[in-house]
C-alpha positions as CSV (number, residue, x, y, z in Angstrom):
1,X,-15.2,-5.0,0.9
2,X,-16.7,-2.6,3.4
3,X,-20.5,-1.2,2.9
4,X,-21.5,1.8,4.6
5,X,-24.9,2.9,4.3
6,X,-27.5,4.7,6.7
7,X,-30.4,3.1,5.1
8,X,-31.7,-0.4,6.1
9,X,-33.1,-1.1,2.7
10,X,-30.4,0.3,0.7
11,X,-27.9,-1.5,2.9
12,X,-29.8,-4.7,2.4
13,X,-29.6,-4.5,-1.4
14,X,-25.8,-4.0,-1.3
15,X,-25.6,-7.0,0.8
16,X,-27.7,-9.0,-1.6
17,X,-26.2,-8.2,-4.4
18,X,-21.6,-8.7,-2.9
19,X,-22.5,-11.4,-0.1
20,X,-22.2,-14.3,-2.4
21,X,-18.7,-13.7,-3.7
22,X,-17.1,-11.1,-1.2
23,X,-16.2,-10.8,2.6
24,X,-18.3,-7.8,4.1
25,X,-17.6,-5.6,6.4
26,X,-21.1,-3.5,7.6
27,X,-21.7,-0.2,9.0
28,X,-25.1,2.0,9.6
29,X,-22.8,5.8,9.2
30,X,-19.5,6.9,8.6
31,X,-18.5,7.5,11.7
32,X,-19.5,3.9,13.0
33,X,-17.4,2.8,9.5
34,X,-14.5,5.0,10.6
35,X,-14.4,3.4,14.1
36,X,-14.4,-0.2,12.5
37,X,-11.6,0.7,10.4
38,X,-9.3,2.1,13.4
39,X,-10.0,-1.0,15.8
40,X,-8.8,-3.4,12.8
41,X,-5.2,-4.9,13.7
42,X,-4.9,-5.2,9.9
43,X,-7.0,-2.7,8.2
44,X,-5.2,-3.1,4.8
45,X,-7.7,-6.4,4.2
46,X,-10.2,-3.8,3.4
47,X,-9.5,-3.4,-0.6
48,X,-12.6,-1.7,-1.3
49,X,-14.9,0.6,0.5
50,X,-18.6,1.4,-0.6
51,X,-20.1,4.5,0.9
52,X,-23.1,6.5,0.4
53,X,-22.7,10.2,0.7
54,X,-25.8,11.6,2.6
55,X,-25.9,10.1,6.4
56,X,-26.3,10.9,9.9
57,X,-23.5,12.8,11.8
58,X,-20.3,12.0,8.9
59,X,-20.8,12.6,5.0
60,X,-19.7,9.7,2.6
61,X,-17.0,12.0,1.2
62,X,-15.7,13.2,5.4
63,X,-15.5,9.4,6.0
64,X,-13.5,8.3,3.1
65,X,-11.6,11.4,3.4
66,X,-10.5,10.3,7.1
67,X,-9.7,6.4,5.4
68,X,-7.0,7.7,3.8
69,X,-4.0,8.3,6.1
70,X,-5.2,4.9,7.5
71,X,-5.3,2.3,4.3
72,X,-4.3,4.7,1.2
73,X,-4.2,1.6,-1.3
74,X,-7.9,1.0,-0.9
75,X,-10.3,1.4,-3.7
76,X,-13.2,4.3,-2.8
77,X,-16.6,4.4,-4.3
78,X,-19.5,6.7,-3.1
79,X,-23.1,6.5,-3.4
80,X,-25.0,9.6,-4.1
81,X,-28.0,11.4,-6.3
82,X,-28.5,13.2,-9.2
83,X,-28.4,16.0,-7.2
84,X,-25.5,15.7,-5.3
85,X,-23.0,17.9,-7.8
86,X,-20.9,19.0,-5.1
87,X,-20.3,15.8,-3.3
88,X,-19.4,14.2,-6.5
89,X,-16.5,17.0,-7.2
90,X,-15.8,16.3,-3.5
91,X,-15.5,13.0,-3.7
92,X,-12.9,13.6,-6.7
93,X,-11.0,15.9,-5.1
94,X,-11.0,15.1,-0.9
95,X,-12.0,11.4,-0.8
96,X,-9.8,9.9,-3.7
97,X,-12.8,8.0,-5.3
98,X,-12.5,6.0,-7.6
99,X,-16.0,6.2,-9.1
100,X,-19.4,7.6,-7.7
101,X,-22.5,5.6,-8.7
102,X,-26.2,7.5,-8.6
103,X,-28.7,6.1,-6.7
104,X,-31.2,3.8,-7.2
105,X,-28.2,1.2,-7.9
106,X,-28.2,-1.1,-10.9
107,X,-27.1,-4.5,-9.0
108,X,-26.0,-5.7,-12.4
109,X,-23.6,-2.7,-13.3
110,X,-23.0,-2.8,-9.1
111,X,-21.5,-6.3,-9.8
112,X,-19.6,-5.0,-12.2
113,X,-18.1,-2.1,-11.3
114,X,-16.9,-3.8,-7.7
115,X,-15.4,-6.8,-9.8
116,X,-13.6,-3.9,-12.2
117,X,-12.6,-2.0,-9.2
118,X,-11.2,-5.0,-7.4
119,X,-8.8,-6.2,-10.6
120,X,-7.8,-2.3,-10.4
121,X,-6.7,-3.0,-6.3
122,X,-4.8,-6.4,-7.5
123,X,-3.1,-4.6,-10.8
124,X,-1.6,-1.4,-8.3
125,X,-0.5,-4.5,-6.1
126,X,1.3,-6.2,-8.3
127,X,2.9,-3.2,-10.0
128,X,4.1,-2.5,-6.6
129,X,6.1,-6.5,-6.0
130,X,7.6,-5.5,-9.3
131,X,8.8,-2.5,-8.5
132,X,9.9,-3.6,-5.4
133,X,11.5,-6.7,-7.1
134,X,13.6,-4.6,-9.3
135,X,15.3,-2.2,-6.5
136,X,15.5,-4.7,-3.9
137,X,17.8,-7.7,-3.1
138,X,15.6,-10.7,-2.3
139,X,17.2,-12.2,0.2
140,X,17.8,-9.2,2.2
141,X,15.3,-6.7,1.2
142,X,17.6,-4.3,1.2
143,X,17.9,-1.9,-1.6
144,X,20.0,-3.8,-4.7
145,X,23.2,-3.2,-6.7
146,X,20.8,-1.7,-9.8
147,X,19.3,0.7,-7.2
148,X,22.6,1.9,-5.5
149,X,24.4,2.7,-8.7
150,X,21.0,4.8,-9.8
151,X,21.4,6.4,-6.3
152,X,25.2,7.3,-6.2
153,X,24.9,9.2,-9.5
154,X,22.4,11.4,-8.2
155,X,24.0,11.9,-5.0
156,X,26.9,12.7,-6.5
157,X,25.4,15.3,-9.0
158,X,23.7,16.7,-5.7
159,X,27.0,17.0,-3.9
160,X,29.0,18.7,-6.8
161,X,25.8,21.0,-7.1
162,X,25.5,22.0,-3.6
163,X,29.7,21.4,-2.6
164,X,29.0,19.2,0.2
165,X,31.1,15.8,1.0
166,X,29.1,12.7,1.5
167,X,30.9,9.1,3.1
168,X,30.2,5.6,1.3
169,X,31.0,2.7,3.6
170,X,31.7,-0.5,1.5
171,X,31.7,-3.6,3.2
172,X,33.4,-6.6,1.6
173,X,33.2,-10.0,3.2
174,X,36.3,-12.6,3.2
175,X,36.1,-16.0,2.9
176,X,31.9,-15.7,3.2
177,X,31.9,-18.5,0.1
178,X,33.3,-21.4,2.3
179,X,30.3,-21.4,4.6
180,X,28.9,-22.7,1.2
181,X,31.1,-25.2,0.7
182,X,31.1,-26.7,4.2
183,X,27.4,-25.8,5.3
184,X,25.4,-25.6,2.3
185,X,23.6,-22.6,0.7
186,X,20.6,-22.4,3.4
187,X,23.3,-21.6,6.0
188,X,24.8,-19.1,4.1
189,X,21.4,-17.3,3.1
190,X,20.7,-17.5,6.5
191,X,24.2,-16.0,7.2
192,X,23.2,-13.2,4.8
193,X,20.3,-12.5,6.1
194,X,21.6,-12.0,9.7
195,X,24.2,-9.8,8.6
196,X,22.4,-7.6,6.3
197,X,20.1,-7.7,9.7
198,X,23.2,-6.7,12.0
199,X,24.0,-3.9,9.5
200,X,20.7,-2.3,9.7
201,X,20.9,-2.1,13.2
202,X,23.9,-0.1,13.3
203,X,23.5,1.9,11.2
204,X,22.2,5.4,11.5
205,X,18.8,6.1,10.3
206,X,19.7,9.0,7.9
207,X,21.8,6.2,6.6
208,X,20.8,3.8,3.2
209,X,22.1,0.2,3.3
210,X,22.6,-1.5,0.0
211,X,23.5,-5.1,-0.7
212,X,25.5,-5.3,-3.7
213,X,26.4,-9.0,-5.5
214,X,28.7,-11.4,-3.9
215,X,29.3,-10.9,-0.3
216,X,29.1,-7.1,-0.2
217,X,27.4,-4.6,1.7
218,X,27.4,-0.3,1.4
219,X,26.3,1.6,3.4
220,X,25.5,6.4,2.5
């Protein structure tokens, strides 16, 4: 969780309140926050970000606006006062919060709210596996049999539509099944793998690659 607050006591409280059960990550401004983010090799860790709106030299809302392009999956909040109507639409509409909270902060409904926005982060995330689960092969990664059947019929409505011609490659491999009988099923996943590897590689990259079941490839 990063915390980004200009004041020392407010910035102290937040502290307080997330240290025991979160890792934090601390800045005084949003432009110190910002710099943070960019030097991190892995930015992603950062699921949630806490930011209040009124500081030095970068607004809550310009900072959470710049986070976006960098980690887009990572929950925004913003701190901000009664008064601050338009930095609360602004937050909605630039910064993609997920809630603001008016200041003083409630450390009880803080708690809360963090815990609720972090099960929100961990929900999206494991939508996402599905989803991926359901279009792609899991050996390979590549795109699946389900997905490339979905995929031809609406390529070949688009062609009809628009009278162009597109190619379809299909690769079918002989006699793949006896490096299962001789070598076991680790060599041919690995086998698999370094094919559907080899194939991405040659292809062109306006090309999709598909592993369908058994030992067959396509390539659009």
């Amino acid at each position: 969780v990063m915390v980004v607050d200009d004041e020392p006591e407010n910035l102290r409280a937040l502290i307080s309140t997330l240290e025991d059960d979160y890792k934090l990550i601390t800045a005084t401004d949003g432009l110190e926050a910002l710099e943070l983010v960019k030097a991190m090799d892995d930015p992603s860790i950062i699921h949630l970000i806490i930011s209040d709106q009124r500081m030095p030299r970068m607004t809550g809302v310009e900072f959470l606006e710049e986070t976006i392009s960098i980690i887009p999956k990572t929950i925004r909040m913003i701190l901000t006062g009664f008064s601050d109507v338009d930095a609360i639409i602004s937050s909605i509409n630039q910064g993609q919060v997920y809630k603001f909270m008016t200041k003083p902060i409630d450390t009880k409904d803080l708690s809360i709210t963090v815990g609720l926005a972090l099960e929100r982060f961990e929900l999206e995330e494991n939508i996402q596996k599905l989803e991926q689960q359901l279009i792609r092969c899991p050996l390979t990664k590549l795109y699946n049999e389900n997905y490339f059947l979905d995929f031809l019929k609406i390529e070949a409505k688009k062609s009809l539509e628009n009278r162009q011609n597109g190619a379809l490659l299909l690769i079918e491999l002989d006699h793949i099944s006896d490096i299962n009988l001789n070598f076991g099923i680790k060599v041919l996943d690995d086998t698999t793998r370094g094919l559907a590897y080899v194939f991405e590689q040659l292809k062109g990259t306006q090309h999709l690659l598909f592993k369908l079941k058994g030992p067959s490839f396509a390539c659009y």
